[in-house]
Biopython code that builds the backbone (N, CA, C, O; Angstrom):
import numpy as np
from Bio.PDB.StructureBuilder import StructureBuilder

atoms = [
    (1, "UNK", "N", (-1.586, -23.586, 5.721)),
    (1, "UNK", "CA", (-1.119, -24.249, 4.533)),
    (1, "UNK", "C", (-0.449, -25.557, 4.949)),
    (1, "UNK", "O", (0.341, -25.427, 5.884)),
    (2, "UNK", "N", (-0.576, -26.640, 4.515)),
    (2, "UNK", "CA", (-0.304, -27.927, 4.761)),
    (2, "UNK", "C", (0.517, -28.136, 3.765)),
    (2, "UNK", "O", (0.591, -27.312, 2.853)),
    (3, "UNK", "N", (1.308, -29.336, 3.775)),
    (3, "UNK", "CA", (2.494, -30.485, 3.064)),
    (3, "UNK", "C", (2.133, -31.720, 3.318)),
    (3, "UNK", "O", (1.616, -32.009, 4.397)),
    (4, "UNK", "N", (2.368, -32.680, 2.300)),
    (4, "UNK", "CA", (2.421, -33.773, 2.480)),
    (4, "UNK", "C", (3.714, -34.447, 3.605)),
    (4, "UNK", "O", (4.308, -35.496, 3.358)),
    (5, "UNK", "N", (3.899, -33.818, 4.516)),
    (5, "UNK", "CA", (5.320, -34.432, 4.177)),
    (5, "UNK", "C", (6.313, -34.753, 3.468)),
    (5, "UNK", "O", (6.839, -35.862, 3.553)),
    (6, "UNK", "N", (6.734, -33.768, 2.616)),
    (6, "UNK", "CA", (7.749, -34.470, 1.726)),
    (6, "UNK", "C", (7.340, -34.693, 1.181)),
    (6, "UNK", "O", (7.668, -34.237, 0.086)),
    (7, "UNK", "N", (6.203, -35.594, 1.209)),
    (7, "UNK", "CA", (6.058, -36.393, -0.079)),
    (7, "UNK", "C", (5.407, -35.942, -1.282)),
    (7, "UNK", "O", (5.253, -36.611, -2.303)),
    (8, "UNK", "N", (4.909, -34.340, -1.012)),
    (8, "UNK", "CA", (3.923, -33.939, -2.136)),
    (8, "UNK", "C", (5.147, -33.516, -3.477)),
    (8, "UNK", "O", (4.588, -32.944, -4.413)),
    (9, "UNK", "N", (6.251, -33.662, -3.619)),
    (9, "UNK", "CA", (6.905, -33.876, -4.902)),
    (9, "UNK", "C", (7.467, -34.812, -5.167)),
    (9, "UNK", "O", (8.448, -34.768, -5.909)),
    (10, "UNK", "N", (6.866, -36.286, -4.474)),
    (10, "UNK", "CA", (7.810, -37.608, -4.970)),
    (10, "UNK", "C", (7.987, -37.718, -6.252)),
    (10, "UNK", "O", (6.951, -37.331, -6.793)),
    (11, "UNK", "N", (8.641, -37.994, -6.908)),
    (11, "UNK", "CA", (8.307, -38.036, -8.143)),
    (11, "UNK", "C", (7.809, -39.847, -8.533)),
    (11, "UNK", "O", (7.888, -40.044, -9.746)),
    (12, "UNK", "N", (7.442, -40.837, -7.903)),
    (12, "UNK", "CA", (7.156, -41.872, -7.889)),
    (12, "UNK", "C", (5.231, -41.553, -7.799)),
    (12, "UNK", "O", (4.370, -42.210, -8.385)),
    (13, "UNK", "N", (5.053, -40.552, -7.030)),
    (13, "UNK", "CA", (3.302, -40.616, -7.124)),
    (13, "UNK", "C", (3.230, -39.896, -8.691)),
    (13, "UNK", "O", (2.058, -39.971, -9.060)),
    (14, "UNK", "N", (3.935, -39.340, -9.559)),
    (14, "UNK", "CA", (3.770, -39.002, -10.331)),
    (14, "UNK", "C", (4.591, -39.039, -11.677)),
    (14, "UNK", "O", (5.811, -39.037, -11.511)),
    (15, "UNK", "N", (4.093, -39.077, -13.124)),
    (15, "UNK", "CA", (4.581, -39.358, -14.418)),
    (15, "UNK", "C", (5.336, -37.675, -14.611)),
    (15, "UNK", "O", (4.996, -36.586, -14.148)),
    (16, "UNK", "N", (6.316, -38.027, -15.378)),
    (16, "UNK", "CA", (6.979, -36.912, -15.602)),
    (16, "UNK", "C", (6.224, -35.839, -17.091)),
    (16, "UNK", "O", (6.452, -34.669, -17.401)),
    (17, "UNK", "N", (5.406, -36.756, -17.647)),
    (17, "UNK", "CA", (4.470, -36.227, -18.929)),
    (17, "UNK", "C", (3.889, -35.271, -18.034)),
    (17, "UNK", "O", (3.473, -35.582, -16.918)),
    (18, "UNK", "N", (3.852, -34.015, -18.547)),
    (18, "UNK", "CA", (2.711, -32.791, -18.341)),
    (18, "UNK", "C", (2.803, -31.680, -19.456)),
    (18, "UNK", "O", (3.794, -31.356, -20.111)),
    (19, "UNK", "N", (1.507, -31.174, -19.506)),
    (19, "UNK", "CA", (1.357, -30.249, -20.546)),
    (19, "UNK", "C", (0.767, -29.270, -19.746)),
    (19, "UNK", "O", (0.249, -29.534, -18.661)),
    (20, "UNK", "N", (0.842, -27.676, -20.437)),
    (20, "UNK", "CA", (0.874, -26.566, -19.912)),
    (20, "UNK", "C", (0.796, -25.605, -21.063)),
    (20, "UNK", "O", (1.342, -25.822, -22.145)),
    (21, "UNK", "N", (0.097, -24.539, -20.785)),
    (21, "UNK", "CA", (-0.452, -23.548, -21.779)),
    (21, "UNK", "C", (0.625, -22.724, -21.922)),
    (21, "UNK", "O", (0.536, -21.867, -22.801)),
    (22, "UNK", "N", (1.624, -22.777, -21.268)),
    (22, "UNK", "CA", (2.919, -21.698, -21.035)),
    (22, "UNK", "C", (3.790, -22.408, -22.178)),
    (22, "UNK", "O", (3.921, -23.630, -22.250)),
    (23, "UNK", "N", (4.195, -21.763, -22.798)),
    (23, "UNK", "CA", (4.895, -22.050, -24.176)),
    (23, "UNK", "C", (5.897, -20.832, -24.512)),
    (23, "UNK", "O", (6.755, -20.957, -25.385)),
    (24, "UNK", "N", (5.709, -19.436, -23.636)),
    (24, "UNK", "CA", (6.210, -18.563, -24.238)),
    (24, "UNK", "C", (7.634, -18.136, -22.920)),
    (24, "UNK", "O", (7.861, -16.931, -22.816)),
    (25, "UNK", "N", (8.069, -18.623, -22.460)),
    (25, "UNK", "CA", (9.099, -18.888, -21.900)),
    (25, "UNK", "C", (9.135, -19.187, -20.033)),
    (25, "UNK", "O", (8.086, -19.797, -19.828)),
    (26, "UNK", "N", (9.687, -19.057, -19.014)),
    (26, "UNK", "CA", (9.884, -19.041, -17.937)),
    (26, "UNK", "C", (8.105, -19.021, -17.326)),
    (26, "UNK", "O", (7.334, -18.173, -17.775)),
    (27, "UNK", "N", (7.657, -20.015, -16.323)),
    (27, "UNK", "CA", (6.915, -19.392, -15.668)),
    (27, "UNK", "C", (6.657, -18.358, -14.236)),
    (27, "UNK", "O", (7.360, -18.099, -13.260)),
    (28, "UNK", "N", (5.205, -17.914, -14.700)),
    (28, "UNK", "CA", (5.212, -16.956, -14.092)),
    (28, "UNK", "C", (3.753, -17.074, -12.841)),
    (28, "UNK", "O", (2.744, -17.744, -13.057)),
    (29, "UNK", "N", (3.877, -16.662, -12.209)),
    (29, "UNK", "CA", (2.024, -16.362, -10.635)),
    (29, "UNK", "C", (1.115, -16.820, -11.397)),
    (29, "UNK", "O", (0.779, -16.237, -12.429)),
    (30, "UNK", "N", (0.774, -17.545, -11.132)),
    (30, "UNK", "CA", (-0.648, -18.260, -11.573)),
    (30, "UNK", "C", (-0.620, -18.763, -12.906)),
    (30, "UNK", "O", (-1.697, -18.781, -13.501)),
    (31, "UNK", "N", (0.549, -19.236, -13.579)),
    (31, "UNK", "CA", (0.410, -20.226, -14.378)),
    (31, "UNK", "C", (-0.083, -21.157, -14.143)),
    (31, "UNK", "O", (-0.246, -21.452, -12.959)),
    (32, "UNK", "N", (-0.675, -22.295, -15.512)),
    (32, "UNK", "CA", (-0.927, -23.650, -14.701)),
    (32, "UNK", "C", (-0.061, -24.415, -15.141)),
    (32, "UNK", "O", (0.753, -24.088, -16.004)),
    (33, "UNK", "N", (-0.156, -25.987, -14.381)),
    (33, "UNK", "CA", (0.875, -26.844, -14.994)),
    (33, "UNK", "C", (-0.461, -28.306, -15.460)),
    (33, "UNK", "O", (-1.525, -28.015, -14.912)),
    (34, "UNK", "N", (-0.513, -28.877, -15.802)),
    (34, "UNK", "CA", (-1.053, -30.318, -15.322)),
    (34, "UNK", "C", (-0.323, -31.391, -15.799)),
    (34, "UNK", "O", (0.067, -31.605, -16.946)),
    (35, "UNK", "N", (-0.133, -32.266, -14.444)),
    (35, "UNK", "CA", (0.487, -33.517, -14.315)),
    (35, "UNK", "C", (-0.326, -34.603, -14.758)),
    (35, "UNK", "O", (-1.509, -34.560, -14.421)),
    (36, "UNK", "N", (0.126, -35.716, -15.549)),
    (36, "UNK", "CA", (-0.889, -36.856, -15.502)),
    (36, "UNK", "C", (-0.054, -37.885, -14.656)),
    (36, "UNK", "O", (1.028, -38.394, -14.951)),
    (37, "UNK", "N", (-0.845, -38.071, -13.499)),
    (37, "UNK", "CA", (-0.372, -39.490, -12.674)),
    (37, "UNK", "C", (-0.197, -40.632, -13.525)),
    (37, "UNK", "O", (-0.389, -40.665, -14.740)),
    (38, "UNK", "N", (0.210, -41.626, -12.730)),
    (38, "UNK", "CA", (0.598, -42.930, -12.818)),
    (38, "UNK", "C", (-0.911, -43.280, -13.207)),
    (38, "UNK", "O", (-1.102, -43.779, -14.316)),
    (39, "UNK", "N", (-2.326, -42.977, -12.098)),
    (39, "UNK", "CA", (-3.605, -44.111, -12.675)),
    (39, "UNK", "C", (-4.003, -43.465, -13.716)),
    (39, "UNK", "O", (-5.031, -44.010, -14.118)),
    (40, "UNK", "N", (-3.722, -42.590, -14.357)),
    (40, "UNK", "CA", (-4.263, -42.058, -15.571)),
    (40, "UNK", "C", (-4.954, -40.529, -15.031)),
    (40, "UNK", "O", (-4.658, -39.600, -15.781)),
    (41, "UNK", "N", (-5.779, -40.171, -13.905)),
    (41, "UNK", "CA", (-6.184, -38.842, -13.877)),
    (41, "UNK", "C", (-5.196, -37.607, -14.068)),
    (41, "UNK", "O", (-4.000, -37.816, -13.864)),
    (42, "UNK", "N", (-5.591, -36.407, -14.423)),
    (42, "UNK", "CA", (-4.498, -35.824, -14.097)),
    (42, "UNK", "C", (-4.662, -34.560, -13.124)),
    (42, "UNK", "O", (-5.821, -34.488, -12.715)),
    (43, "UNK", "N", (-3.934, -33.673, -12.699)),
    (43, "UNK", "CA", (-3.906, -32.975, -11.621)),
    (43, "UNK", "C", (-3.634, -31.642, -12.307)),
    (43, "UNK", "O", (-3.259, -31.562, -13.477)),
    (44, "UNK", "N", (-3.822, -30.736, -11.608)),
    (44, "UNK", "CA", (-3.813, -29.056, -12.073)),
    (44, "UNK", "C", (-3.455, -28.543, -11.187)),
    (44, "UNK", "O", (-4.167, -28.373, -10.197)),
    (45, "UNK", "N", (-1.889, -28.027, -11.309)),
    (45, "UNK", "CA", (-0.861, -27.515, -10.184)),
    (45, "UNK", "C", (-1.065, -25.938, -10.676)),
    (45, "UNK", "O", (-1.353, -25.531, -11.802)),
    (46, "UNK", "N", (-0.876, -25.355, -9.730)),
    (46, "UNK", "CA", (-0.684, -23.567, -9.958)),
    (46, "UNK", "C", (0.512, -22.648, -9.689)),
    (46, "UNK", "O", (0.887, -22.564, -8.519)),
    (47, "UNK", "N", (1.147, -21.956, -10.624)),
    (47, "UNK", "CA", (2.151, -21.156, -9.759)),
    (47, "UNK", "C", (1.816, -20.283, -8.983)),
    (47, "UNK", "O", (1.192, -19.304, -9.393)),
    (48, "UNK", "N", (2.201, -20.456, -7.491)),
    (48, "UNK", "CA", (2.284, -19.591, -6.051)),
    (48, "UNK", "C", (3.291, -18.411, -5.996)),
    (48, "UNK", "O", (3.080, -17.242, -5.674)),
    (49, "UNK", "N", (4.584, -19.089, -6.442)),
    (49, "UNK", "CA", (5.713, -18.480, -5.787)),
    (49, "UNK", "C", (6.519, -19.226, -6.939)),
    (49, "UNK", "O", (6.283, -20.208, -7.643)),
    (50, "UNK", "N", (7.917, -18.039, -6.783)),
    (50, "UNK", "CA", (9.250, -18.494, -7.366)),
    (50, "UNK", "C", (10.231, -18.391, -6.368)),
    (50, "UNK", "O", (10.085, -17.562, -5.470)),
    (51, "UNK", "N", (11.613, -19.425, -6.426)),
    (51, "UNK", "CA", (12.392, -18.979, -5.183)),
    (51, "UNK", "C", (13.923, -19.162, -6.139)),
    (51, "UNK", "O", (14.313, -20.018, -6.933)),
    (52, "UNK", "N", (14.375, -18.191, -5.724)),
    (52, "UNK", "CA", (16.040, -18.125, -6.470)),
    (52, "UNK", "C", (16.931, -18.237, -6.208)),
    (52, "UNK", "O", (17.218, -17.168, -5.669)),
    (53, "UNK", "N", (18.104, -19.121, -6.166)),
    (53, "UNK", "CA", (19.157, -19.616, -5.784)),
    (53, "UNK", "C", (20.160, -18.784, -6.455)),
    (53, "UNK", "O", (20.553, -19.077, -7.584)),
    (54, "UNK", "N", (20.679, -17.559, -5.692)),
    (54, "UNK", "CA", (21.818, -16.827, -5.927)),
    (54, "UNK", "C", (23.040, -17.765, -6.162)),
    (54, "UNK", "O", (24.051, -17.176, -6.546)),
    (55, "UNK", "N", (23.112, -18.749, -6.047)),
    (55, "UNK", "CA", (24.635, -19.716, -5.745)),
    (55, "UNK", "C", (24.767, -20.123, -7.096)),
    (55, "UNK", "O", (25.774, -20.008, -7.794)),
    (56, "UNK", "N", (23.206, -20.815, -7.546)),
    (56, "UNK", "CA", (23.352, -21.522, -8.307)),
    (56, "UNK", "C", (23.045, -20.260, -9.674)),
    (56, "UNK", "O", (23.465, -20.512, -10.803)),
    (57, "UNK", "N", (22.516, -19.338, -9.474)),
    (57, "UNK", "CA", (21.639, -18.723, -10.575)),
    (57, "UNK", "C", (20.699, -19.189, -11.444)),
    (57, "UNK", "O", (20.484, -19.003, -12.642)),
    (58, "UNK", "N", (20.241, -19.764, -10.680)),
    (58, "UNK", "CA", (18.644, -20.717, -11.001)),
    (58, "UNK", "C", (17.614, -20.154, -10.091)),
    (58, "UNK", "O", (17.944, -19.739, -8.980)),
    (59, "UNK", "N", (16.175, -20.110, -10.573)),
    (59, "UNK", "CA", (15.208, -19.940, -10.124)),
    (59, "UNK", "C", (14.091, -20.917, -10.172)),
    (59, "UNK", "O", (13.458, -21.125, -11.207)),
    (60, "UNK", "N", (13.869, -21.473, -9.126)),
    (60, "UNK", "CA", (12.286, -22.047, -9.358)),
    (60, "UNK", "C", (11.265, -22.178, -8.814)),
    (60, "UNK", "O", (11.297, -22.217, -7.584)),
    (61, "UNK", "N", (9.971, -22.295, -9.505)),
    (61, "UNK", "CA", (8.865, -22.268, -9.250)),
    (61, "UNK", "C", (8.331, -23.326, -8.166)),
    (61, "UNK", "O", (8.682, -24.506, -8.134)),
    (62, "UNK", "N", (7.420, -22.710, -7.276)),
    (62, "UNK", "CA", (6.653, -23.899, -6.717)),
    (62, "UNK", "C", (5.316, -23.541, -7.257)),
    (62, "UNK", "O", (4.881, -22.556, -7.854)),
    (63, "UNK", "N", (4.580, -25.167, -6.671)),
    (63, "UNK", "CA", (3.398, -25.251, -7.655)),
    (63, "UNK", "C", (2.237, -25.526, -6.524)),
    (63, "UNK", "O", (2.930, -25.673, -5.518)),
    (64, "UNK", "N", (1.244, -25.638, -6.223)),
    (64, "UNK", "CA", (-0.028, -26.196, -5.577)),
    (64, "UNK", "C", (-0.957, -27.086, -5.940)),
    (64, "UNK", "O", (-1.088, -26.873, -7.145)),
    (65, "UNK", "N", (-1.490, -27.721, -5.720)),
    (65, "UNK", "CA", (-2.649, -28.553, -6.195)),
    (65, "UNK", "C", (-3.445, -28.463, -5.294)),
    (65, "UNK", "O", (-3.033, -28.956, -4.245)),
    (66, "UNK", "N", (-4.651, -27.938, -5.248)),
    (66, "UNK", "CA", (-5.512, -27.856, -4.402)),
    (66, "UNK", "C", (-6.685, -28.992, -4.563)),
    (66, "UNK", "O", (-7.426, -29.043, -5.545)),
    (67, "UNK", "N", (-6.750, -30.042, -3.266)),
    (67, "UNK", "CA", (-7.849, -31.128, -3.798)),
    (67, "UNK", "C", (-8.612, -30.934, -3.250)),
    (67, "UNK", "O", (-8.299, -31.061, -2.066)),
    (68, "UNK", "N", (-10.259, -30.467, -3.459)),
    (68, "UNK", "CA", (-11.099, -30.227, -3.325)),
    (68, "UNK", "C", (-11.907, -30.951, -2.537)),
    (68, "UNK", "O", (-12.643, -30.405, -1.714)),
    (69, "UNK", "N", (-11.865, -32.018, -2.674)),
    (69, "UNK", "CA", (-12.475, -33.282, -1.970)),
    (69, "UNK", "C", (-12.060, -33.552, -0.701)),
    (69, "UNK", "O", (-12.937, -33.704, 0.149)),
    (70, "UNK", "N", (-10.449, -33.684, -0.258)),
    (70, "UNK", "CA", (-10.050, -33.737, 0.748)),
    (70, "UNK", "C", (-9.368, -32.271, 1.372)),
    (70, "UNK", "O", (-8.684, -32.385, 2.389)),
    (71, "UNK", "N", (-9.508, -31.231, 0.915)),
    (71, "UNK", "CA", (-9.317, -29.768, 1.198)),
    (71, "UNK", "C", (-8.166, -29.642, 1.468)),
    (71, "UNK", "O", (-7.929, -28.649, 2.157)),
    (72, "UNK", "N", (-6.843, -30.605, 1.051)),
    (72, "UNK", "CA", (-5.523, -30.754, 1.226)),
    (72, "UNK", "C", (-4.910, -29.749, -0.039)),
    (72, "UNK", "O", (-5.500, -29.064, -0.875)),
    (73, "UNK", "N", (-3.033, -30.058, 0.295)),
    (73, "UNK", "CA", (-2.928, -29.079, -0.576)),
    (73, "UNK", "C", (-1.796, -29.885, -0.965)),
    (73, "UNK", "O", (-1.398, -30.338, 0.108)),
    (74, "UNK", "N", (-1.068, -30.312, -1.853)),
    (74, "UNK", "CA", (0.074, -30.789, -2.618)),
    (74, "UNK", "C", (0.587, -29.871, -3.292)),
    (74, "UNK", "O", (0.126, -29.007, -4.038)),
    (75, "UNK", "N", (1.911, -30.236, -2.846)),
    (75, "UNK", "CA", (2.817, -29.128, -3.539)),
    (75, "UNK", "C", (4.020, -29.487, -4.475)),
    (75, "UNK", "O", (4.412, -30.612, -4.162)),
    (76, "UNK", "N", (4.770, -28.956, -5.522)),
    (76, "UNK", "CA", (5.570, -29.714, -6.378)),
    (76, "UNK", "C", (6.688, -28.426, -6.538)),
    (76, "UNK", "O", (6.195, -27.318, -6.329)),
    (77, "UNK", "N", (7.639, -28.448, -6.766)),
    (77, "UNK", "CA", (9.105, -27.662, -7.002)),
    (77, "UNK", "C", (9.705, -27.946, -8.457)),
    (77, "UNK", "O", (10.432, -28.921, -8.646)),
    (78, "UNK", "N", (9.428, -27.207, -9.300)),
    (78, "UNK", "CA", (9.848, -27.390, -10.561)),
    (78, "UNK", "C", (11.262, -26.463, -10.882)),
    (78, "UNK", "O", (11.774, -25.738, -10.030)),
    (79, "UNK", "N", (11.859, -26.651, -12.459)),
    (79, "UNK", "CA", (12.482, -25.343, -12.913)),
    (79, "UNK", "C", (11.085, -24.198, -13.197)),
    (79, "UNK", "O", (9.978, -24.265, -12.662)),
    (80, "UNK", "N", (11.404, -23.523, -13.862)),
    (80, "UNK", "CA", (10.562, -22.315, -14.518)),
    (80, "UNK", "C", (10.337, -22.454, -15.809)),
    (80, "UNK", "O", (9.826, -21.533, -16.447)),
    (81, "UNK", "N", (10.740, -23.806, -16.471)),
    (81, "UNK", "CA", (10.097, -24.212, -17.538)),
    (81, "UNK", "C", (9.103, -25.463, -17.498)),
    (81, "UNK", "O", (8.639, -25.948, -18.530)),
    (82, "UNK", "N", (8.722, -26.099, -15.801)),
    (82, "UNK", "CA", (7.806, -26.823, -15.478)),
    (82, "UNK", "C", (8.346, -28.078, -15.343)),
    (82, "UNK", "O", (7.519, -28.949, -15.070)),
    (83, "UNK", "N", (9.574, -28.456, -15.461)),
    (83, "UNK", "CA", (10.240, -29.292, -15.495)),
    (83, "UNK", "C", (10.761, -29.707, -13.889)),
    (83, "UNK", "O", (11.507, -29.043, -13.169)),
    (84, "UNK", "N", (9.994, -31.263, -13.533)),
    (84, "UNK", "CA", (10.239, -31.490, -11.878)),
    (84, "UNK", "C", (11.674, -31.806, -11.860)),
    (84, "UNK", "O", (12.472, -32.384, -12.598)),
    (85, "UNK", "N", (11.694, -31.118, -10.571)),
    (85, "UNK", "CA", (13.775, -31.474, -10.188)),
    (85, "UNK", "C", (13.454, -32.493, -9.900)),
    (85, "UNK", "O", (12.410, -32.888, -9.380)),
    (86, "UNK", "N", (14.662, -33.191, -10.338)),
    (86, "UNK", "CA", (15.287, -34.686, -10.194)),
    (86, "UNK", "C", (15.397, -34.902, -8.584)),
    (86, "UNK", "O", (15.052, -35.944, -8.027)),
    (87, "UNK", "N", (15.959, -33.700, -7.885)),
    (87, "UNK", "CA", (16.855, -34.145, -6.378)),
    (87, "UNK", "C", (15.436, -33.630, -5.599)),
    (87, "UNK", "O", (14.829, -32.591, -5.859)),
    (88, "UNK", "N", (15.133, -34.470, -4.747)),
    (88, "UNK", "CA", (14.015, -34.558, -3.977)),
    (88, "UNK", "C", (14.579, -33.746, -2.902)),
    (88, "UNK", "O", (13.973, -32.749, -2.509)),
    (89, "UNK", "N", (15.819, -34.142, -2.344)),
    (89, "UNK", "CA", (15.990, -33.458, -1.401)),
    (89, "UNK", "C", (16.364, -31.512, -2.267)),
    (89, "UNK", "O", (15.774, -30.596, -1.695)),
    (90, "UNK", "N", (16.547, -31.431, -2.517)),
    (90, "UNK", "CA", (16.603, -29.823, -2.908)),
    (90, "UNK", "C", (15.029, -29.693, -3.459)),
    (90, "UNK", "O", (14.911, -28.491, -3.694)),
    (91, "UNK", "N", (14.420, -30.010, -3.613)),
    (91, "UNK", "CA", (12.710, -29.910, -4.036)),
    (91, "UNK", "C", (12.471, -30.108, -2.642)),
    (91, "UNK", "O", (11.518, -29.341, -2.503)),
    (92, "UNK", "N", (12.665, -30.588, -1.546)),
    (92, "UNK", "CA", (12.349, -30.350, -0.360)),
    (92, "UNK", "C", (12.702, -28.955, 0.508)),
    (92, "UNK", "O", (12.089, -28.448, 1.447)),
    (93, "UNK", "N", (13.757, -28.596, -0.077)),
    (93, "UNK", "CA", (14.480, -27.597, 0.730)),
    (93, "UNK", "C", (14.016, -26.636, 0.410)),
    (93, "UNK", "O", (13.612, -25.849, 1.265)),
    (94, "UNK", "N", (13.873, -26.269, -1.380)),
    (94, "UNK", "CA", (13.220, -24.988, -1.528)),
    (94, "UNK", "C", (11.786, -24.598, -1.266)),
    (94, "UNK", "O", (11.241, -23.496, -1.207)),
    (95, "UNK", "N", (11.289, -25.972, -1.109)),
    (95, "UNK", "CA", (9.522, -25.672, -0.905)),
    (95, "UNK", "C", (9.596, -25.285, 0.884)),
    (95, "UNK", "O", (9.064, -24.393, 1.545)),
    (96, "UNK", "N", (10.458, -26.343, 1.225)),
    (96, "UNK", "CA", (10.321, -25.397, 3.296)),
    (96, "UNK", "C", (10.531, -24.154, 3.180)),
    (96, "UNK", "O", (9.807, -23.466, 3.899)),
    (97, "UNK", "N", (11.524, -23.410, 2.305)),
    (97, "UNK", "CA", (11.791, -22.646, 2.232)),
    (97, "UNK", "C", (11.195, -20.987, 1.736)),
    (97, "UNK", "O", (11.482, -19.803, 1.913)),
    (98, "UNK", "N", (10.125, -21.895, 0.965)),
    (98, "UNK", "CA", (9.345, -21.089, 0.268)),
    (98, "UNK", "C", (8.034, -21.173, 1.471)),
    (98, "UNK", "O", (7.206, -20.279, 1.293)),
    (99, "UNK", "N", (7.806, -21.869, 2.356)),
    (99, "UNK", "CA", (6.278, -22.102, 3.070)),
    (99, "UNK", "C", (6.776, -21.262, 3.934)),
    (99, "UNK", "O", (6.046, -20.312, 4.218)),
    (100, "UNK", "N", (8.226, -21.346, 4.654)),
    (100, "UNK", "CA", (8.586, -20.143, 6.147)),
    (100, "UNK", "C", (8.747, -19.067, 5.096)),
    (100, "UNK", "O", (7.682, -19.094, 5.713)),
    (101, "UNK", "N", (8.926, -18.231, 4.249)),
    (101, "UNK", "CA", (8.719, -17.035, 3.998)),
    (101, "UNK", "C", (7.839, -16.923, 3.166)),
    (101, "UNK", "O", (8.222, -16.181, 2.261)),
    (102, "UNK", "N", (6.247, -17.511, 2.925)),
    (102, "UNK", "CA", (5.107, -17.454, 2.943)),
    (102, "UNK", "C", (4.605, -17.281, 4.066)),
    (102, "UNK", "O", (4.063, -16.176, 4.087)),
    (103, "UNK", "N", (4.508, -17.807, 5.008)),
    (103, "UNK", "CA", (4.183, -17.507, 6.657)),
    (103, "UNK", "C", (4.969, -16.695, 7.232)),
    (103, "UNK", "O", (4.437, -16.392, 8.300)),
    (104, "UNK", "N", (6.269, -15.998, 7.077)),
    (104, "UNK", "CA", (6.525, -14.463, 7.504)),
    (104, "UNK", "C", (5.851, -13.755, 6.797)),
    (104, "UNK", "O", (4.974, -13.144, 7.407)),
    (105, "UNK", "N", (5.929, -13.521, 5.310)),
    (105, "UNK", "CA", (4.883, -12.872, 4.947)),
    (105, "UNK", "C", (3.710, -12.334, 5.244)),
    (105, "UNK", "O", (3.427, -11.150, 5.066)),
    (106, "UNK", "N", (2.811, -13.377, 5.815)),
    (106, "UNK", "CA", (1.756, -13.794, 6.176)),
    (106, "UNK", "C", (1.910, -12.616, 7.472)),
    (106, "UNK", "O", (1.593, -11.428, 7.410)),
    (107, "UNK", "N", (2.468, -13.317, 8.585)),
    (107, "UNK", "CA", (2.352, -12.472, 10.170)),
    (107, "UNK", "C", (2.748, -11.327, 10.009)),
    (107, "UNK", "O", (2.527, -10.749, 11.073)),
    (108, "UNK", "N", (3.446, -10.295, 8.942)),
    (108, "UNK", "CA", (4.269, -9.159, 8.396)),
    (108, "UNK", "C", (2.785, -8.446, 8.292)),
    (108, "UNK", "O", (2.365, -7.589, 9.070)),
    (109, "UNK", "N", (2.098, -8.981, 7.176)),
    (109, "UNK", "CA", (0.772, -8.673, 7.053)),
    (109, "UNK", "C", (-0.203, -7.804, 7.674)),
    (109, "UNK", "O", (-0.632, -6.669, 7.465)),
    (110, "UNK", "N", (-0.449, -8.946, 8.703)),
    (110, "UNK", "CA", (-1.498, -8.926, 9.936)),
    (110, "UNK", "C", (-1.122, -7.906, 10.984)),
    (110, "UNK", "O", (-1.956, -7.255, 11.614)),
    (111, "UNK", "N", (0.279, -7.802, 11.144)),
    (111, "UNK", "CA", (0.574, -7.022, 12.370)),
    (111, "UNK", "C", (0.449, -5.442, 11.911)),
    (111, "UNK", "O", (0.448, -4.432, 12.615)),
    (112, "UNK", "N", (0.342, -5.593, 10.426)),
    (112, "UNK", "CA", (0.457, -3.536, 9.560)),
    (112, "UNK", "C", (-0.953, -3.531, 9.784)),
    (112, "UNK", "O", (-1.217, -2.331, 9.717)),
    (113, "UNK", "N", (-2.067, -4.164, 10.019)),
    (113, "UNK", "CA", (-3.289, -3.894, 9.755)),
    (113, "UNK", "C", (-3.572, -3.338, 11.073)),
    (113, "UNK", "O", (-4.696, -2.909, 11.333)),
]
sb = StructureBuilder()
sb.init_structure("model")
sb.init_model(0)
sb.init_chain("A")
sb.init_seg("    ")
for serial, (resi, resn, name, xyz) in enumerate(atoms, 1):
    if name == "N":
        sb.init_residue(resn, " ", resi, " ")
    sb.init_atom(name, np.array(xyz, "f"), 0.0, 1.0, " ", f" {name:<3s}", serial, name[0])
structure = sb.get_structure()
């Protein structure tokens, strides 16, 4: 699983307008989201994972974009109502956070088989 560096939740590569079929509260695994960029296309993020901040008593979602063309993967850190966090750096922290216990996960896995 790849990252942009950081940069796959700038919020500068992307418009804060998005629409989403989720209307009926918090999202949930495999919701979708779609973003419309800055050139006008728009993108189709997926919920992976949620990660929860006991401190804060907030939970949020990370998202994926899988681009087909370049077989990369962009990733975005929302609330759970799809709404991108403002603080890049905490949208950074929870997505590292969420990729190392996706990849423990992962080796947890492999070693029961």
């Amino acid at each position: 699983m790849g990252t942009n560096n950081g940069e796959s939740h700038s919020h500068g590569d992307h418009d804060h307008d998005h629409d989403h079929d989720h209307d009926h509260g918090p999202f949930e695994l495999n919701d979708e989201l779609t973003i419309a960029t800055k050139d006008g296309s728009e993108l189709l993020f997926k919920v992976i994972g949620t990660m929860e901040d006991p401190d804060e008593a907030k939970t949020y979602a990370v998202l994926v974009h899988d681009d087909e063309a370049t077989g990369e993967q962009e990733f975005i850190v929302t609330d759970t109502d799809g709404n991108m966090l403002e603080d890049d750096a905490l949208a950074q922290e929870i997505l590292d956070e969420f990729l190392l216990f996706a990849e423990e996960a992962g080796e947890g896995e492999e070693s029961t088989s």
